[in-house]
PDB file of N, CA, C and O in Angstrom, chain B, residues numbered from 101:
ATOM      1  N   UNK B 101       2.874  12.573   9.189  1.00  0.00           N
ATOM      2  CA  UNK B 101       3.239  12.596   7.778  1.00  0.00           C
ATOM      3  C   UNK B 101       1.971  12.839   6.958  1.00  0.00           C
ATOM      4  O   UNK B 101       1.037  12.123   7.317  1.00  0.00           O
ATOM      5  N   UNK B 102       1.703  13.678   5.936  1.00  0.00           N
ATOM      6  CA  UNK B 102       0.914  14.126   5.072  1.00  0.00           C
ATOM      7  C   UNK B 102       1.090  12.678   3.716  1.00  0.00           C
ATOM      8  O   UNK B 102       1.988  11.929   3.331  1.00  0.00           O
ATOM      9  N   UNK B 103      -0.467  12.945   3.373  1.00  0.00           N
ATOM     10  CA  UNK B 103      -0.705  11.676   2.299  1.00  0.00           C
ATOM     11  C   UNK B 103       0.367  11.983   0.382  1.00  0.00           C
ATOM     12  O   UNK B 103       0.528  11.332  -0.650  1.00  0.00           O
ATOM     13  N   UNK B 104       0.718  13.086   0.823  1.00  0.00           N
ATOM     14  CA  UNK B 104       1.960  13.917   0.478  1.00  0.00           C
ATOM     15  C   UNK B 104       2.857  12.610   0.209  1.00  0.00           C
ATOM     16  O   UNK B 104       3.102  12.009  -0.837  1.00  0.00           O
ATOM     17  N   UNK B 105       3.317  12.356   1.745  1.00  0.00           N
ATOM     18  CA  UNK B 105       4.543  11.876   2.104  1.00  0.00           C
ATOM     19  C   UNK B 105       4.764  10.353   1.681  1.00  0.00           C
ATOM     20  O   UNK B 105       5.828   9.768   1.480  1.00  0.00           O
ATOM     21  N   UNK B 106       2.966   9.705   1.576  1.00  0.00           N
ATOM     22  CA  UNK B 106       3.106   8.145   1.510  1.00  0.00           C
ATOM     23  C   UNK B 106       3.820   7.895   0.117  1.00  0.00           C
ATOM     24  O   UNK B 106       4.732   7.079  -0.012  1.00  0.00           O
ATOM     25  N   UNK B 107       3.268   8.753  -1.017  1.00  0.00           N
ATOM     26  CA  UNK B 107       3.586   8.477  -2.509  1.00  0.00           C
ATOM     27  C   UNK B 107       5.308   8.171  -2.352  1.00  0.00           C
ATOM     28  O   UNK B 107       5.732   7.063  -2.680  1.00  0.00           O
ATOM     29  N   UNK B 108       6.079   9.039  -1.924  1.00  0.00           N
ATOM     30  CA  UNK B 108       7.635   9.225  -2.077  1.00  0.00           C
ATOM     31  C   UNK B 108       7.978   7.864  -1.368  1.00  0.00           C
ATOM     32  O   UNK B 108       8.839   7.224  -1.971  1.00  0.00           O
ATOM     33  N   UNK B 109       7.471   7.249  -0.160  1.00  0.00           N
ATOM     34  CA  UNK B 109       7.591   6.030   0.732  1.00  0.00           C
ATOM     35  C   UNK B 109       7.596   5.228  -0.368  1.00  0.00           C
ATOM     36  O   UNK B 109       8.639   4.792  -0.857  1.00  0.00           O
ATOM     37  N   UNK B 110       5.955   4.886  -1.009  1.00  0.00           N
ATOM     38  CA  UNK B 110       5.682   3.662  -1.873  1.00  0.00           C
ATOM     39  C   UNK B 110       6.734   3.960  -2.960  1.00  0.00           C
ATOM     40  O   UNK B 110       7.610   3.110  -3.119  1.00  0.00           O
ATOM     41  N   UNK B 111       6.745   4.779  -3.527  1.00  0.00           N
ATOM     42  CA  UNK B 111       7.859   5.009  -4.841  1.00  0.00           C
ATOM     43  C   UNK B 111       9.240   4.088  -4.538  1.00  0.00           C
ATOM     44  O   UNK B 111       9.622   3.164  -5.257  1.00  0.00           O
ATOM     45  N   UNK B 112       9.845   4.517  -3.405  1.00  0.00           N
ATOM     46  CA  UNK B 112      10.722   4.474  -3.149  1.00  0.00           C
ATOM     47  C   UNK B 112      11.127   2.332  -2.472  1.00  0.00           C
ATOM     48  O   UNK B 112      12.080   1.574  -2.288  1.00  0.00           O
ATOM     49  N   UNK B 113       9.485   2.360  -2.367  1.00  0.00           N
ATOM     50  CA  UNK B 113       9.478   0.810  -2.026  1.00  0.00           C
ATOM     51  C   UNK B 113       9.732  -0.047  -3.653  1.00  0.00           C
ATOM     52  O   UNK B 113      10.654  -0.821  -3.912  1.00  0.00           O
ATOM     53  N   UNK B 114       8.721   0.342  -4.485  1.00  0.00           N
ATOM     54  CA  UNK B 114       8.362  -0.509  -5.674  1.00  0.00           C
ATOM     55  C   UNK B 114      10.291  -0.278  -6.327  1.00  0.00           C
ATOM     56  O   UNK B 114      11.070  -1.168  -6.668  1.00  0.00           O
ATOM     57  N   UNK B 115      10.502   1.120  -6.291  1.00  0.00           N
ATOM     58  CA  UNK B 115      11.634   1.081  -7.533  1.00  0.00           C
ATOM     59  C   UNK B 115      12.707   0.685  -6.819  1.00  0.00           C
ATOM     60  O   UNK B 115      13.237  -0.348  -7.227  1.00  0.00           O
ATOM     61  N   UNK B 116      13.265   1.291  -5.710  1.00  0.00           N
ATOM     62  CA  UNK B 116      14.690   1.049  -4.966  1.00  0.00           C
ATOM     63  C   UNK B 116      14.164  -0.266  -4.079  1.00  0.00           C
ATOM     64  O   UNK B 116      14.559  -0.768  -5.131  1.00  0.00           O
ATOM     65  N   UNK B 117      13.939  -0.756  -3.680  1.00  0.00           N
ATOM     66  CA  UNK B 117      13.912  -1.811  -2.798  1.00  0.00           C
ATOM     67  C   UNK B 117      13.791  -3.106  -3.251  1.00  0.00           C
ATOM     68  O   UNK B 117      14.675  -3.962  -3.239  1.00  0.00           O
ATOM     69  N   UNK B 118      12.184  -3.262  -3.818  1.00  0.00           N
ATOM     70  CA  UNK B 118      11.803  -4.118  -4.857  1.00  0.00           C
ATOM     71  C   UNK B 118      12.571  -4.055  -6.237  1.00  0.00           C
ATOM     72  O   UNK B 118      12.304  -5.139  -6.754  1.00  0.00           O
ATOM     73  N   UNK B 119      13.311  -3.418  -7.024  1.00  0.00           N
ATOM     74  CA  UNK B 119      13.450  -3.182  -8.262  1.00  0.00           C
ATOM     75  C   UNK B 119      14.770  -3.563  -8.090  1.00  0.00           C
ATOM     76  O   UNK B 119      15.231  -4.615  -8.535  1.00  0.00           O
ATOM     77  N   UNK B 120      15.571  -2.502  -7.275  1.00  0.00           N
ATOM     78  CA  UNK B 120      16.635  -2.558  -7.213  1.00  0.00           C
ATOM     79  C   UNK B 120      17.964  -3.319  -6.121  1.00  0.00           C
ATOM     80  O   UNK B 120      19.105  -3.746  -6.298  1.00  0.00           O
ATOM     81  N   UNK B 121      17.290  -3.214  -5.296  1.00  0.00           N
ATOM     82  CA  UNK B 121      17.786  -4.222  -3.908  1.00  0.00           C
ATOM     83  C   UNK B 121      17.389  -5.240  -3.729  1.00  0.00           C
ATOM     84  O   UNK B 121      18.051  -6.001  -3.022  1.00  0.00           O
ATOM     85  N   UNK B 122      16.310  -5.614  -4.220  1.00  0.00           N
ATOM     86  CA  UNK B 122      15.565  -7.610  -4.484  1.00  0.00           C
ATOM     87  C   UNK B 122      15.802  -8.190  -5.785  1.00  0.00           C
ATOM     88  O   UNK B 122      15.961  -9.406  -5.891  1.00  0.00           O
ATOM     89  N   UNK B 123      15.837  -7.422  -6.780  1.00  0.00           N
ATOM     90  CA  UNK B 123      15.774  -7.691  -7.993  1.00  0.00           C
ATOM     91  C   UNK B 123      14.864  -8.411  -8.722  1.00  0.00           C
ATOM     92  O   UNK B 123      15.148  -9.290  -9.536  1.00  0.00           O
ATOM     93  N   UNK B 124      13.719  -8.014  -8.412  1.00  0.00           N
ATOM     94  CA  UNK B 124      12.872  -8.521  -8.239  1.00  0.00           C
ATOM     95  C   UNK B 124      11.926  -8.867  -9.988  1.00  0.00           C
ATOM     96  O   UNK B 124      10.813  -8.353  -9.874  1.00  0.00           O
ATOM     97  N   UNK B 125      12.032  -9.338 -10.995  1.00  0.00           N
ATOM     98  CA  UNK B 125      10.419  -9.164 -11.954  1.00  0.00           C
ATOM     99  C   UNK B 125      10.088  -8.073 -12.253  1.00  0.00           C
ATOM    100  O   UNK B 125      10.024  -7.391 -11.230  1.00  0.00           O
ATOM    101  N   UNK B 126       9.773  -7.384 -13.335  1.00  0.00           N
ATOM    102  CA  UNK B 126       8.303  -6.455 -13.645  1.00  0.00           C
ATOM    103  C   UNK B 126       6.838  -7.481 -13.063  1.00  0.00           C
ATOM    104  O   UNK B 126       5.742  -7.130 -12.625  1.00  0.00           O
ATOM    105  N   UNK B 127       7.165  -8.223 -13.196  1.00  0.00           N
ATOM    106  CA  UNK B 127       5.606  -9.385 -12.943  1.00  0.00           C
ATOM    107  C   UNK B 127       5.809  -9.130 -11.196  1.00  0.00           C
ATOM    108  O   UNK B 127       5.247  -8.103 -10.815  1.00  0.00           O
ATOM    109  N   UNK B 128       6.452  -9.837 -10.217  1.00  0.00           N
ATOM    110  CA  UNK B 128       6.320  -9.783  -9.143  1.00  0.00           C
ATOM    111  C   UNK B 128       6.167  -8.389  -8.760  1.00  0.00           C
ATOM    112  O   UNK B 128       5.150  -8.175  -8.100  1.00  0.00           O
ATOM    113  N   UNK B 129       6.771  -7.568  -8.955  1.00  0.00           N
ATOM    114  CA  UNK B 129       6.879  -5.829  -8.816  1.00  0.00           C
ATOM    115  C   UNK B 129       5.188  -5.512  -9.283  1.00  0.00           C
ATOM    116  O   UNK B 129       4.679  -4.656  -8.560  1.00  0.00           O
ATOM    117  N   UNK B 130       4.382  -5.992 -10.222  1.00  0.00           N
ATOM    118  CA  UNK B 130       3.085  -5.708 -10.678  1.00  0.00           C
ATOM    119  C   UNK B 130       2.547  -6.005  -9.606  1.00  0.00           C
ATOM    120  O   UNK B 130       1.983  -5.123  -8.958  1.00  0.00           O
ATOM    121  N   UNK B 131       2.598  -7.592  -9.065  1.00  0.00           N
ATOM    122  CA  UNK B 131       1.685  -8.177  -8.279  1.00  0.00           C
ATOM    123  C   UNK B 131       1.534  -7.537  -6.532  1.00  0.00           C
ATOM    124  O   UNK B 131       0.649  -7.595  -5.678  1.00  0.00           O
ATOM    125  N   UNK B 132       3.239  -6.792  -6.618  1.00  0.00           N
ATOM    126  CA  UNK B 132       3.041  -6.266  -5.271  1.00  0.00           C
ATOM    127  C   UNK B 132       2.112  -4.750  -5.052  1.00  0.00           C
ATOM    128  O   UNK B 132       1.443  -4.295  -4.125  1.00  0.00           O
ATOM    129  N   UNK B 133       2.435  -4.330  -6.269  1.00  0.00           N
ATOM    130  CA  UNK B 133       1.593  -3.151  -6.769  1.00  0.00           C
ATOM    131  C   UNK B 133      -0.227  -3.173  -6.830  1.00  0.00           C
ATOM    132  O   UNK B 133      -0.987  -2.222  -6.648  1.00  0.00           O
ATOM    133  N   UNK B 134      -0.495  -4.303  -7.081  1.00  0.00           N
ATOM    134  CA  UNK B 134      -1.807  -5.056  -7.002  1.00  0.00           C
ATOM    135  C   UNK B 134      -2.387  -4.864  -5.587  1.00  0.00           C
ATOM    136  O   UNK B 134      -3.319  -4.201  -5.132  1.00  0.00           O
ATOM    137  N   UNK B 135      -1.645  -5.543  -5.169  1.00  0.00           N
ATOM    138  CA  UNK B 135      -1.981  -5.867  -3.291  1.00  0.00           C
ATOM    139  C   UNK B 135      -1.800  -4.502  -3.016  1.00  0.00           C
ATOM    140  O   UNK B 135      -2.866  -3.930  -2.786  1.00  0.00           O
ATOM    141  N   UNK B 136      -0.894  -3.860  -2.968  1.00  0.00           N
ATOM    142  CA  UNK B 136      -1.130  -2.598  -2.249  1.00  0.00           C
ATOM    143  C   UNK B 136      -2.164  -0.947  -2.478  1.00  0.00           C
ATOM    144  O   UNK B 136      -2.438   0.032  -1.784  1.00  0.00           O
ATOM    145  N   UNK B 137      -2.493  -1.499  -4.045  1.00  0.00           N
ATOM    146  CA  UNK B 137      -4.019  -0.389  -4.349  1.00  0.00           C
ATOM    147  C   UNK B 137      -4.840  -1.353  -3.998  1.00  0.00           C
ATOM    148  O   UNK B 137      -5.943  -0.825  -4.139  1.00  0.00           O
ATOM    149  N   UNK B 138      -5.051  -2.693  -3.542  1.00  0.00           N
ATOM    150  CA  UNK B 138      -6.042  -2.992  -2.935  1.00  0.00           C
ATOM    151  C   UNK B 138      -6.291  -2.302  -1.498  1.00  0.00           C
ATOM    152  O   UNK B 138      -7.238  -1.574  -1.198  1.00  0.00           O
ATOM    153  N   UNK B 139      -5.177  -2.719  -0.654  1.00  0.00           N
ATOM    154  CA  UNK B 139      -4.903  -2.389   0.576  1.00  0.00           C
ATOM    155  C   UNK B 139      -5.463  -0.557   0.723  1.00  0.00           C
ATOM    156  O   UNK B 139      -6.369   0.018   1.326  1.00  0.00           O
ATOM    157  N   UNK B 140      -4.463  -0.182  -0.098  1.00  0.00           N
ATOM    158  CA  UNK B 140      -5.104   1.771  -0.086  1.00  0.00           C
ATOM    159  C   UNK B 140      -6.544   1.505  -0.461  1.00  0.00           C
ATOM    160  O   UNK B 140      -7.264   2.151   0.299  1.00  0.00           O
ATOM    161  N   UNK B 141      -7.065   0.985  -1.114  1.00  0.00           N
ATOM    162  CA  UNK B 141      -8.545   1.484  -1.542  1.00  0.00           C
ATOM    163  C   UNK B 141      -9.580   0.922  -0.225  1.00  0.00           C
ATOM    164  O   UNK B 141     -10.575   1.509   0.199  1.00  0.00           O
ATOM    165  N   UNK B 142      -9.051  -0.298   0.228  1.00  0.00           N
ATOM    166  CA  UNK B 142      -9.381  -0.646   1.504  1.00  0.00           C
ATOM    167  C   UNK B 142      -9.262   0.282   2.991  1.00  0.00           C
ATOM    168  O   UNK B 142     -10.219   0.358   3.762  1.00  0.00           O
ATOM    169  N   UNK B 143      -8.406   0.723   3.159  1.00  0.00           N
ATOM    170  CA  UNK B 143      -8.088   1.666   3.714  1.00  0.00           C
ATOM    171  C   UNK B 143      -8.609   3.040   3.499  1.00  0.00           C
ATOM    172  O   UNK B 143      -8.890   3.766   4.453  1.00  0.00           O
ATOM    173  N   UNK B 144      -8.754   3.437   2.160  1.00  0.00           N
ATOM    174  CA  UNK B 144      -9.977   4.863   2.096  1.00  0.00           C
ATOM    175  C   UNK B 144     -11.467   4.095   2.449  1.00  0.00           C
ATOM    176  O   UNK B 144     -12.117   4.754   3.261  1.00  0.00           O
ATOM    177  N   UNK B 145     -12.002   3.089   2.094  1.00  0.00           N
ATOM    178  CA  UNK B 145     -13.103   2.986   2.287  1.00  0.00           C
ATOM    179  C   UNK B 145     -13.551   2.906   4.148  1.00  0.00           C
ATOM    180  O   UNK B 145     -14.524   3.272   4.807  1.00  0.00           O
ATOM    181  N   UNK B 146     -12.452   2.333   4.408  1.00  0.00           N
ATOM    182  CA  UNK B 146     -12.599   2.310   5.726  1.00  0.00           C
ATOM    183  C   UNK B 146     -12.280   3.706   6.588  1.00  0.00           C
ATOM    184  O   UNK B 146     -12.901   3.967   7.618  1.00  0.00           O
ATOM    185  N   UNK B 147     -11.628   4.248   6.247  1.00  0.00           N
ATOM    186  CA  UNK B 147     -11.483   5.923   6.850  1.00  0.00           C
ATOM    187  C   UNK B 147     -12.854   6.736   6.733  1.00  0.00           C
ATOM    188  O   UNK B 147     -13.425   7.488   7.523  1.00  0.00           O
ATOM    189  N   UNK B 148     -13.213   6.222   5.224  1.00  0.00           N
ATOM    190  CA  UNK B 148     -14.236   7.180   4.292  1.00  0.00           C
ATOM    191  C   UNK B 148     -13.389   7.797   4.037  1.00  0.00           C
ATOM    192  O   UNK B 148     -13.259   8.206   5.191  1.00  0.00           O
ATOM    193  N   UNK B 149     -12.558   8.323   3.483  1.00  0.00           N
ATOM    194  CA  UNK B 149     -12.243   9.608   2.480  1.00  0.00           C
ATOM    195  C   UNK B 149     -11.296   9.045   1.381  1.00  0.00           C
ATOM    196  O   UNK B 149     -10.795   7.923   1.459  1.00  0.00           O
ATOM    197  N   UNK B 150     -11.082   9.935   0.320  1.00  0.00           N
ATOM    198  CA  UNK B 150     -10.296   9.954  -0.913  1.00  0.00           C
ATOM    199  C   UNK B 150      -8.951   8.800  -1.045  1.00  0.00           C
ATOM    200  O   UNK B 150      -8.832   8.262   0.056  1.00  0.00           O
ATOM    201  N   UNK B 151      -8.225   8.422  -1.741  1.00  0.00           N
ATOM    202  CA  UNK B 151      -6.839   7.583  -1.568  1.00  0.00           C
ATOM    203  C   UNK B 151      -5.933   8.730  -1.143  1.00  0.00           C
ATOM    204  O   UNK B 151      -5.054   8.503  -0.311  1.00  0.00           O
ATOM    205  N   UNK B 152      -6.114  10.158  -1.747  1.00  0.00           N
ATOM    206  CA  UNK B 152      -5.719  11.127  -1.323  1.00  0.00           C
ATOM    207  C   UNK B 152      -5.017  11.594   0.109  1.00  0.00           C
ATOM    208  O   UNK B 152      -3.939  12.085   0.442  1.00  0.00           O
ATOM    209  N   UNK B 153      -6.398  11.107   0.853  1.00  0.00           N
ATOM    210  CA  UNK B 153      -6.525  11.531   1.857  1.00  0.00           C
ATOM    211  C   UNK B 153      -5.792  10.492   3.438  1.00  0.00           C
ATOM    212  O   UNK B 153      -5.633  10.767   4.627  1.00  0.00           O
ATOM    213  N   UNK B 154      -5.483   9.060   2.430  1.00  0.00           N
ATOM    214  CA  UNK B 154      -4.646   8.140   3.554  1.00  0.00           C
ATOM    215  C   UNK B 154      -3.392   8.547   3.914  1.00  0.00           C
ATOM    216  O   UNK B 154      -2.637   8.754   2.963  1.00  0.00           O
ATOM    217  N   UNK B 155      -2.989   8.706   4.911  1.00  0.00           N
ATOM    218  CA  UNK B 155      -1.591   9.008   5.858  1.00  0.00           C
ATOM    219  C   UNK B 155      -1.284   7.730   6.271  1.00  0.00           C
ATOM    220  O   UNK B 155      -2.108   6.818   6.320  1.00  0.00           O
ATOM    221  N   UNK B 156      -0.127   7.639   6.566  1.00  0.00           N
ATOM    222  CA  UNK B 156       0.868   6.322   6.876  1.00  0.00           C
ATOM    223  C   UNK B 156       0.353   5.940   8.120  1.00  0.00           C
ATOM    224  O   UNK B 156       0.122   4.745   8.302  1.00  0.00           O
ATOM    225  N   UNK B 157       0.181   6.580   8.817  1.00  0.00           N
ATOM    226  CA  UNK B 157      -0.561   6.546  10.542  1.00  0.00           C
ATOM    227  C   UNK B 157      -1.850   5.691  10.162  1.00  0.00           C
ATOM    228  O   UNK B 157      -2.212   4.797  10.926  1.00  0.00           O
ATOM    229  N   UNK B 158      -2.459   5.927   9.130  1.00  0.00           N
ATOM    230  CA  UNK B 158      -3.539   5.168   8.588  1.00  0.00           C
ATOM    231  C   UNK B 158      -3.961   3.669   8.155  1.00  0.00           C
ATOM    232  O   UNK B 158      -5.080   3.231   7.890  1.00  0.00           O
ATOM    233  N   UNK B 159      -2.563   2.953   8.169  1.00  0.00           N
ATOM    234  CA  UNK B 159      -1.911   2.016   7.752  1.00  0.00           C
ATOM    235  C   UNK B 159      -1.443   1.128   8.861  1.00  0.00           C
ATOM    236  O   UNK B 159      -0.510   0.327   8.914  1.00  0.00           O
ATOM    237  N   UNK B 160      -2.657   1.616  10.029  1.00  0.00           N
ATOM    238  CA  UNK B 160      -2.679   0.320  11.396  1.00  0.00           C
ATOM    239  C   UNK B 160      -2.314  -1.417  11.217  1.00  0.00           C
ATOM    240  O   UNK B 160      -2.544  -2.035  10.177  1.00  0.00           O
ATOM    241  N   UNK B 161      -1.766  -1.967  12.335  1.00  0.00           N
ATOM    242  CA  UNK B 161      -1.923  -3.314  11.969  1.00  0.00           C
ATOM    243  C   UNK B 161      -3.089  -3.850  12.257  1.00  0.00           C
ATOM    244  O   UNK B 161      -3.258  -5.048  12.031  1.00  0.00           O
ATOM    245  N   UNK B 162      -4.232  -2.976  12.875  1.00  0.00           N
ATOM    246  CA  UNK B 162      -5.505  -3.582  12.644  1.00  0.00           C
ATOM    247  C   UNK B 162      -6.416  -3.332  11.323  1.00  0.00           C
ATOM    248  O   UNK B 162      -7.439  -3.948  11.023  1.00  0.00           O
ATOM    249  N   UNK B 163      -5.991  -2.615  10.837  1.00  0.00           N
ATOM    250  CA  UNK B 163      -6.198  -2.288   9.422  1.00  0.00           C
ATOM    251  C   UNK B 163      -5.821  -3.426   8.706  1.00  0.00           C
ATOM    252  O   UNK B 163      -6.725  -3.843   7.981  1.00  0.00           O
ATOM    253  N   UNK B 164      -4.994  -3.935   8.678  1.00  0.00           N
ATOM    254  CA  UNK B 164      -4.256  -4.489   7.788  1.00  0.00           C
ATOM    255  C   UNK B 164      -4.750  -5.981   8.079  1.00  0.00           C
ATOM    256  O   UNK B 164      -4.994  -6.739   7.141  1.00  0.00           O
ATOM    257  N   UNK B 165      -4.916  -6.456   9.681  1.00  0.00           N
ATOM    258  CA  UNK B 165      -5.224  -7.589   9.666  1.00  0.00           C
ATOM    259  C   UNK B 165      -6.828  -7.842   9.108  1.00  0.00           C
ATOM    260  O   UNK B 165      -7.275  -8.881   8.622  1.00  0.00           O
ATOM    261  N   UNK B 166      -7.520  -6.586   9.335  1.00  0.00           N
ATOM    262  CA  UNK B 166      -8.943  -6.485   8.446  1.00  0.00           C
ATOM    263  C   UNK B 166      -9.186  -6.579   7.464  1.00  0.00           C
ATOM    264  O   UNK B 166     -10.040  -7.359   7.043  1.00  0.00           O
ATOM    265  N   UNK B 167      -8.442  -5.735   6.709  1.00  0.00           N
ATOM    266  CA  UNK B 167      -8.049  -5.718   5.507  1.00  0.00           C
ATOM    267  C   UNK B 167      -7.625  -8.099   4.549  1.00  0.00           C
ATOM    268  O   UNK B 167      -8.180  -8.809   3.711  1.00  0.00           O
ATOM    269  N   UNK B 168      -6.625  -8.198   5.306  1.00  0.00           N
ATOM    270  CA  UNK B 168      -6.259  -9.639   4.831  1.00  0.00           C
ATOM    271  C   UNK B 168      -7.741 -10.495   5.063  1.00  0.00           C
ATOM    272  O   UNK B 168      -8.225 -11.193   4.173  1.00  0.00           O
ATOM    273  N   UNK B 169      -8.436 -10.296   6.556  1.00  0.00           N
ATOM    274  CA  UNK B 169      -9.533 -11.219   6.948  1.00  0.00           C
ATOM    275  C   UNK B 169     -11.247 -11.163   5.776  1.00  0.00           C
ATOM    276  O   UNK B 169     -12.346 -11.695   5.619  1.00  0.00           O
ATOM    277  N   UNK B 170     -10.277 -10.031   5.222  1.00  0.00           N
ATOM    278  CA  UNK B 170     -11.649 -10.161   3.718  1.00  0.00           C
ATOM    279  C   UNK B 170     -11.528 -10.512   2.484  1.00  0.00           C
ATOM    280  O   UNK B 170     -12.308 -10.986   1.658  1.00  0.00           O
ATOM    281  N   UNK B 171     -10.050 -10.107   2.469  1.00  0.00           N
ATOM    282  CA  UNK B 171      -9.730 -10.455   1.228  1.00  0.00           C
ATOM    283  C   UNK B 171      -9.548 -12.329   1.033  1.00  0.00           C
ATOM    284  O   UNK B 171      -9.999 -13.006   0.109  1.00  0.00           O
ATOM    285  N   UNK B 172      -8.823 -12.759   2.116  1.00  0.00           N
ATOM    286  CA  UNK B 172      -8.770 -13.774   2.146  1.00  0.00           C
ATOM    287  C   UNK B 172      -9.271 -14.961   3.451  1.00  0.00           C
ATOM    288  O   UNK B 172      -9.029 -16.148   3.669  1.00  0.00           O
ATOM    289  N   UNK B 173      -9.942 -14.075   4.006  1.00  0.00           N
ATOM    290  CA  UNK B 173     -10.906 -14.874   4.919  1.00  0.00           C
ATOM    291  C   UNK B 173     -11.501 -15.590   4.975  1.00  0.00           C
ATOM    292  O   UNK B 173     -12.072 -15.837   6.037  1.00  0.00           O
TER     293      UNK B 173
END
């Protein structure tokens, strides 16, 4: 999947899932939005390249457990 493809994924998380199938807050819907340009910006720094440039494949669970072990480590 092209970094194309992640935007339509996340879109489709924040508005239909979170928005509309949880019913979730503008506030909680912010905060999940928070965590996850952390996570992407974490994730370009760790690739090295652009936010652009992250693919879903990119989005390891060792990534992610790295990612949590700094933020909240």
């Amino acid at each position: 999947m092209t970094a194309a493809g992640l935007g339509p994924i996340l879109h489709a998380f924040f508005v239909d899932h979170l928005t509309r199938q949880k019913g979730l807050r503008r506030s909680s819907v912010q905060s999940y939005r928070d965590a996850v340009r952390l996570l992407l910006a974490f994730v370009a720094s760790d690739k090295r390249c652009n936010l652009s440039g992250i693919e879903i494949e990119d989005l390891t669970f060792d990534r992610v457990q790295r990612f949590l072990a700094a933020a909240y480590g």
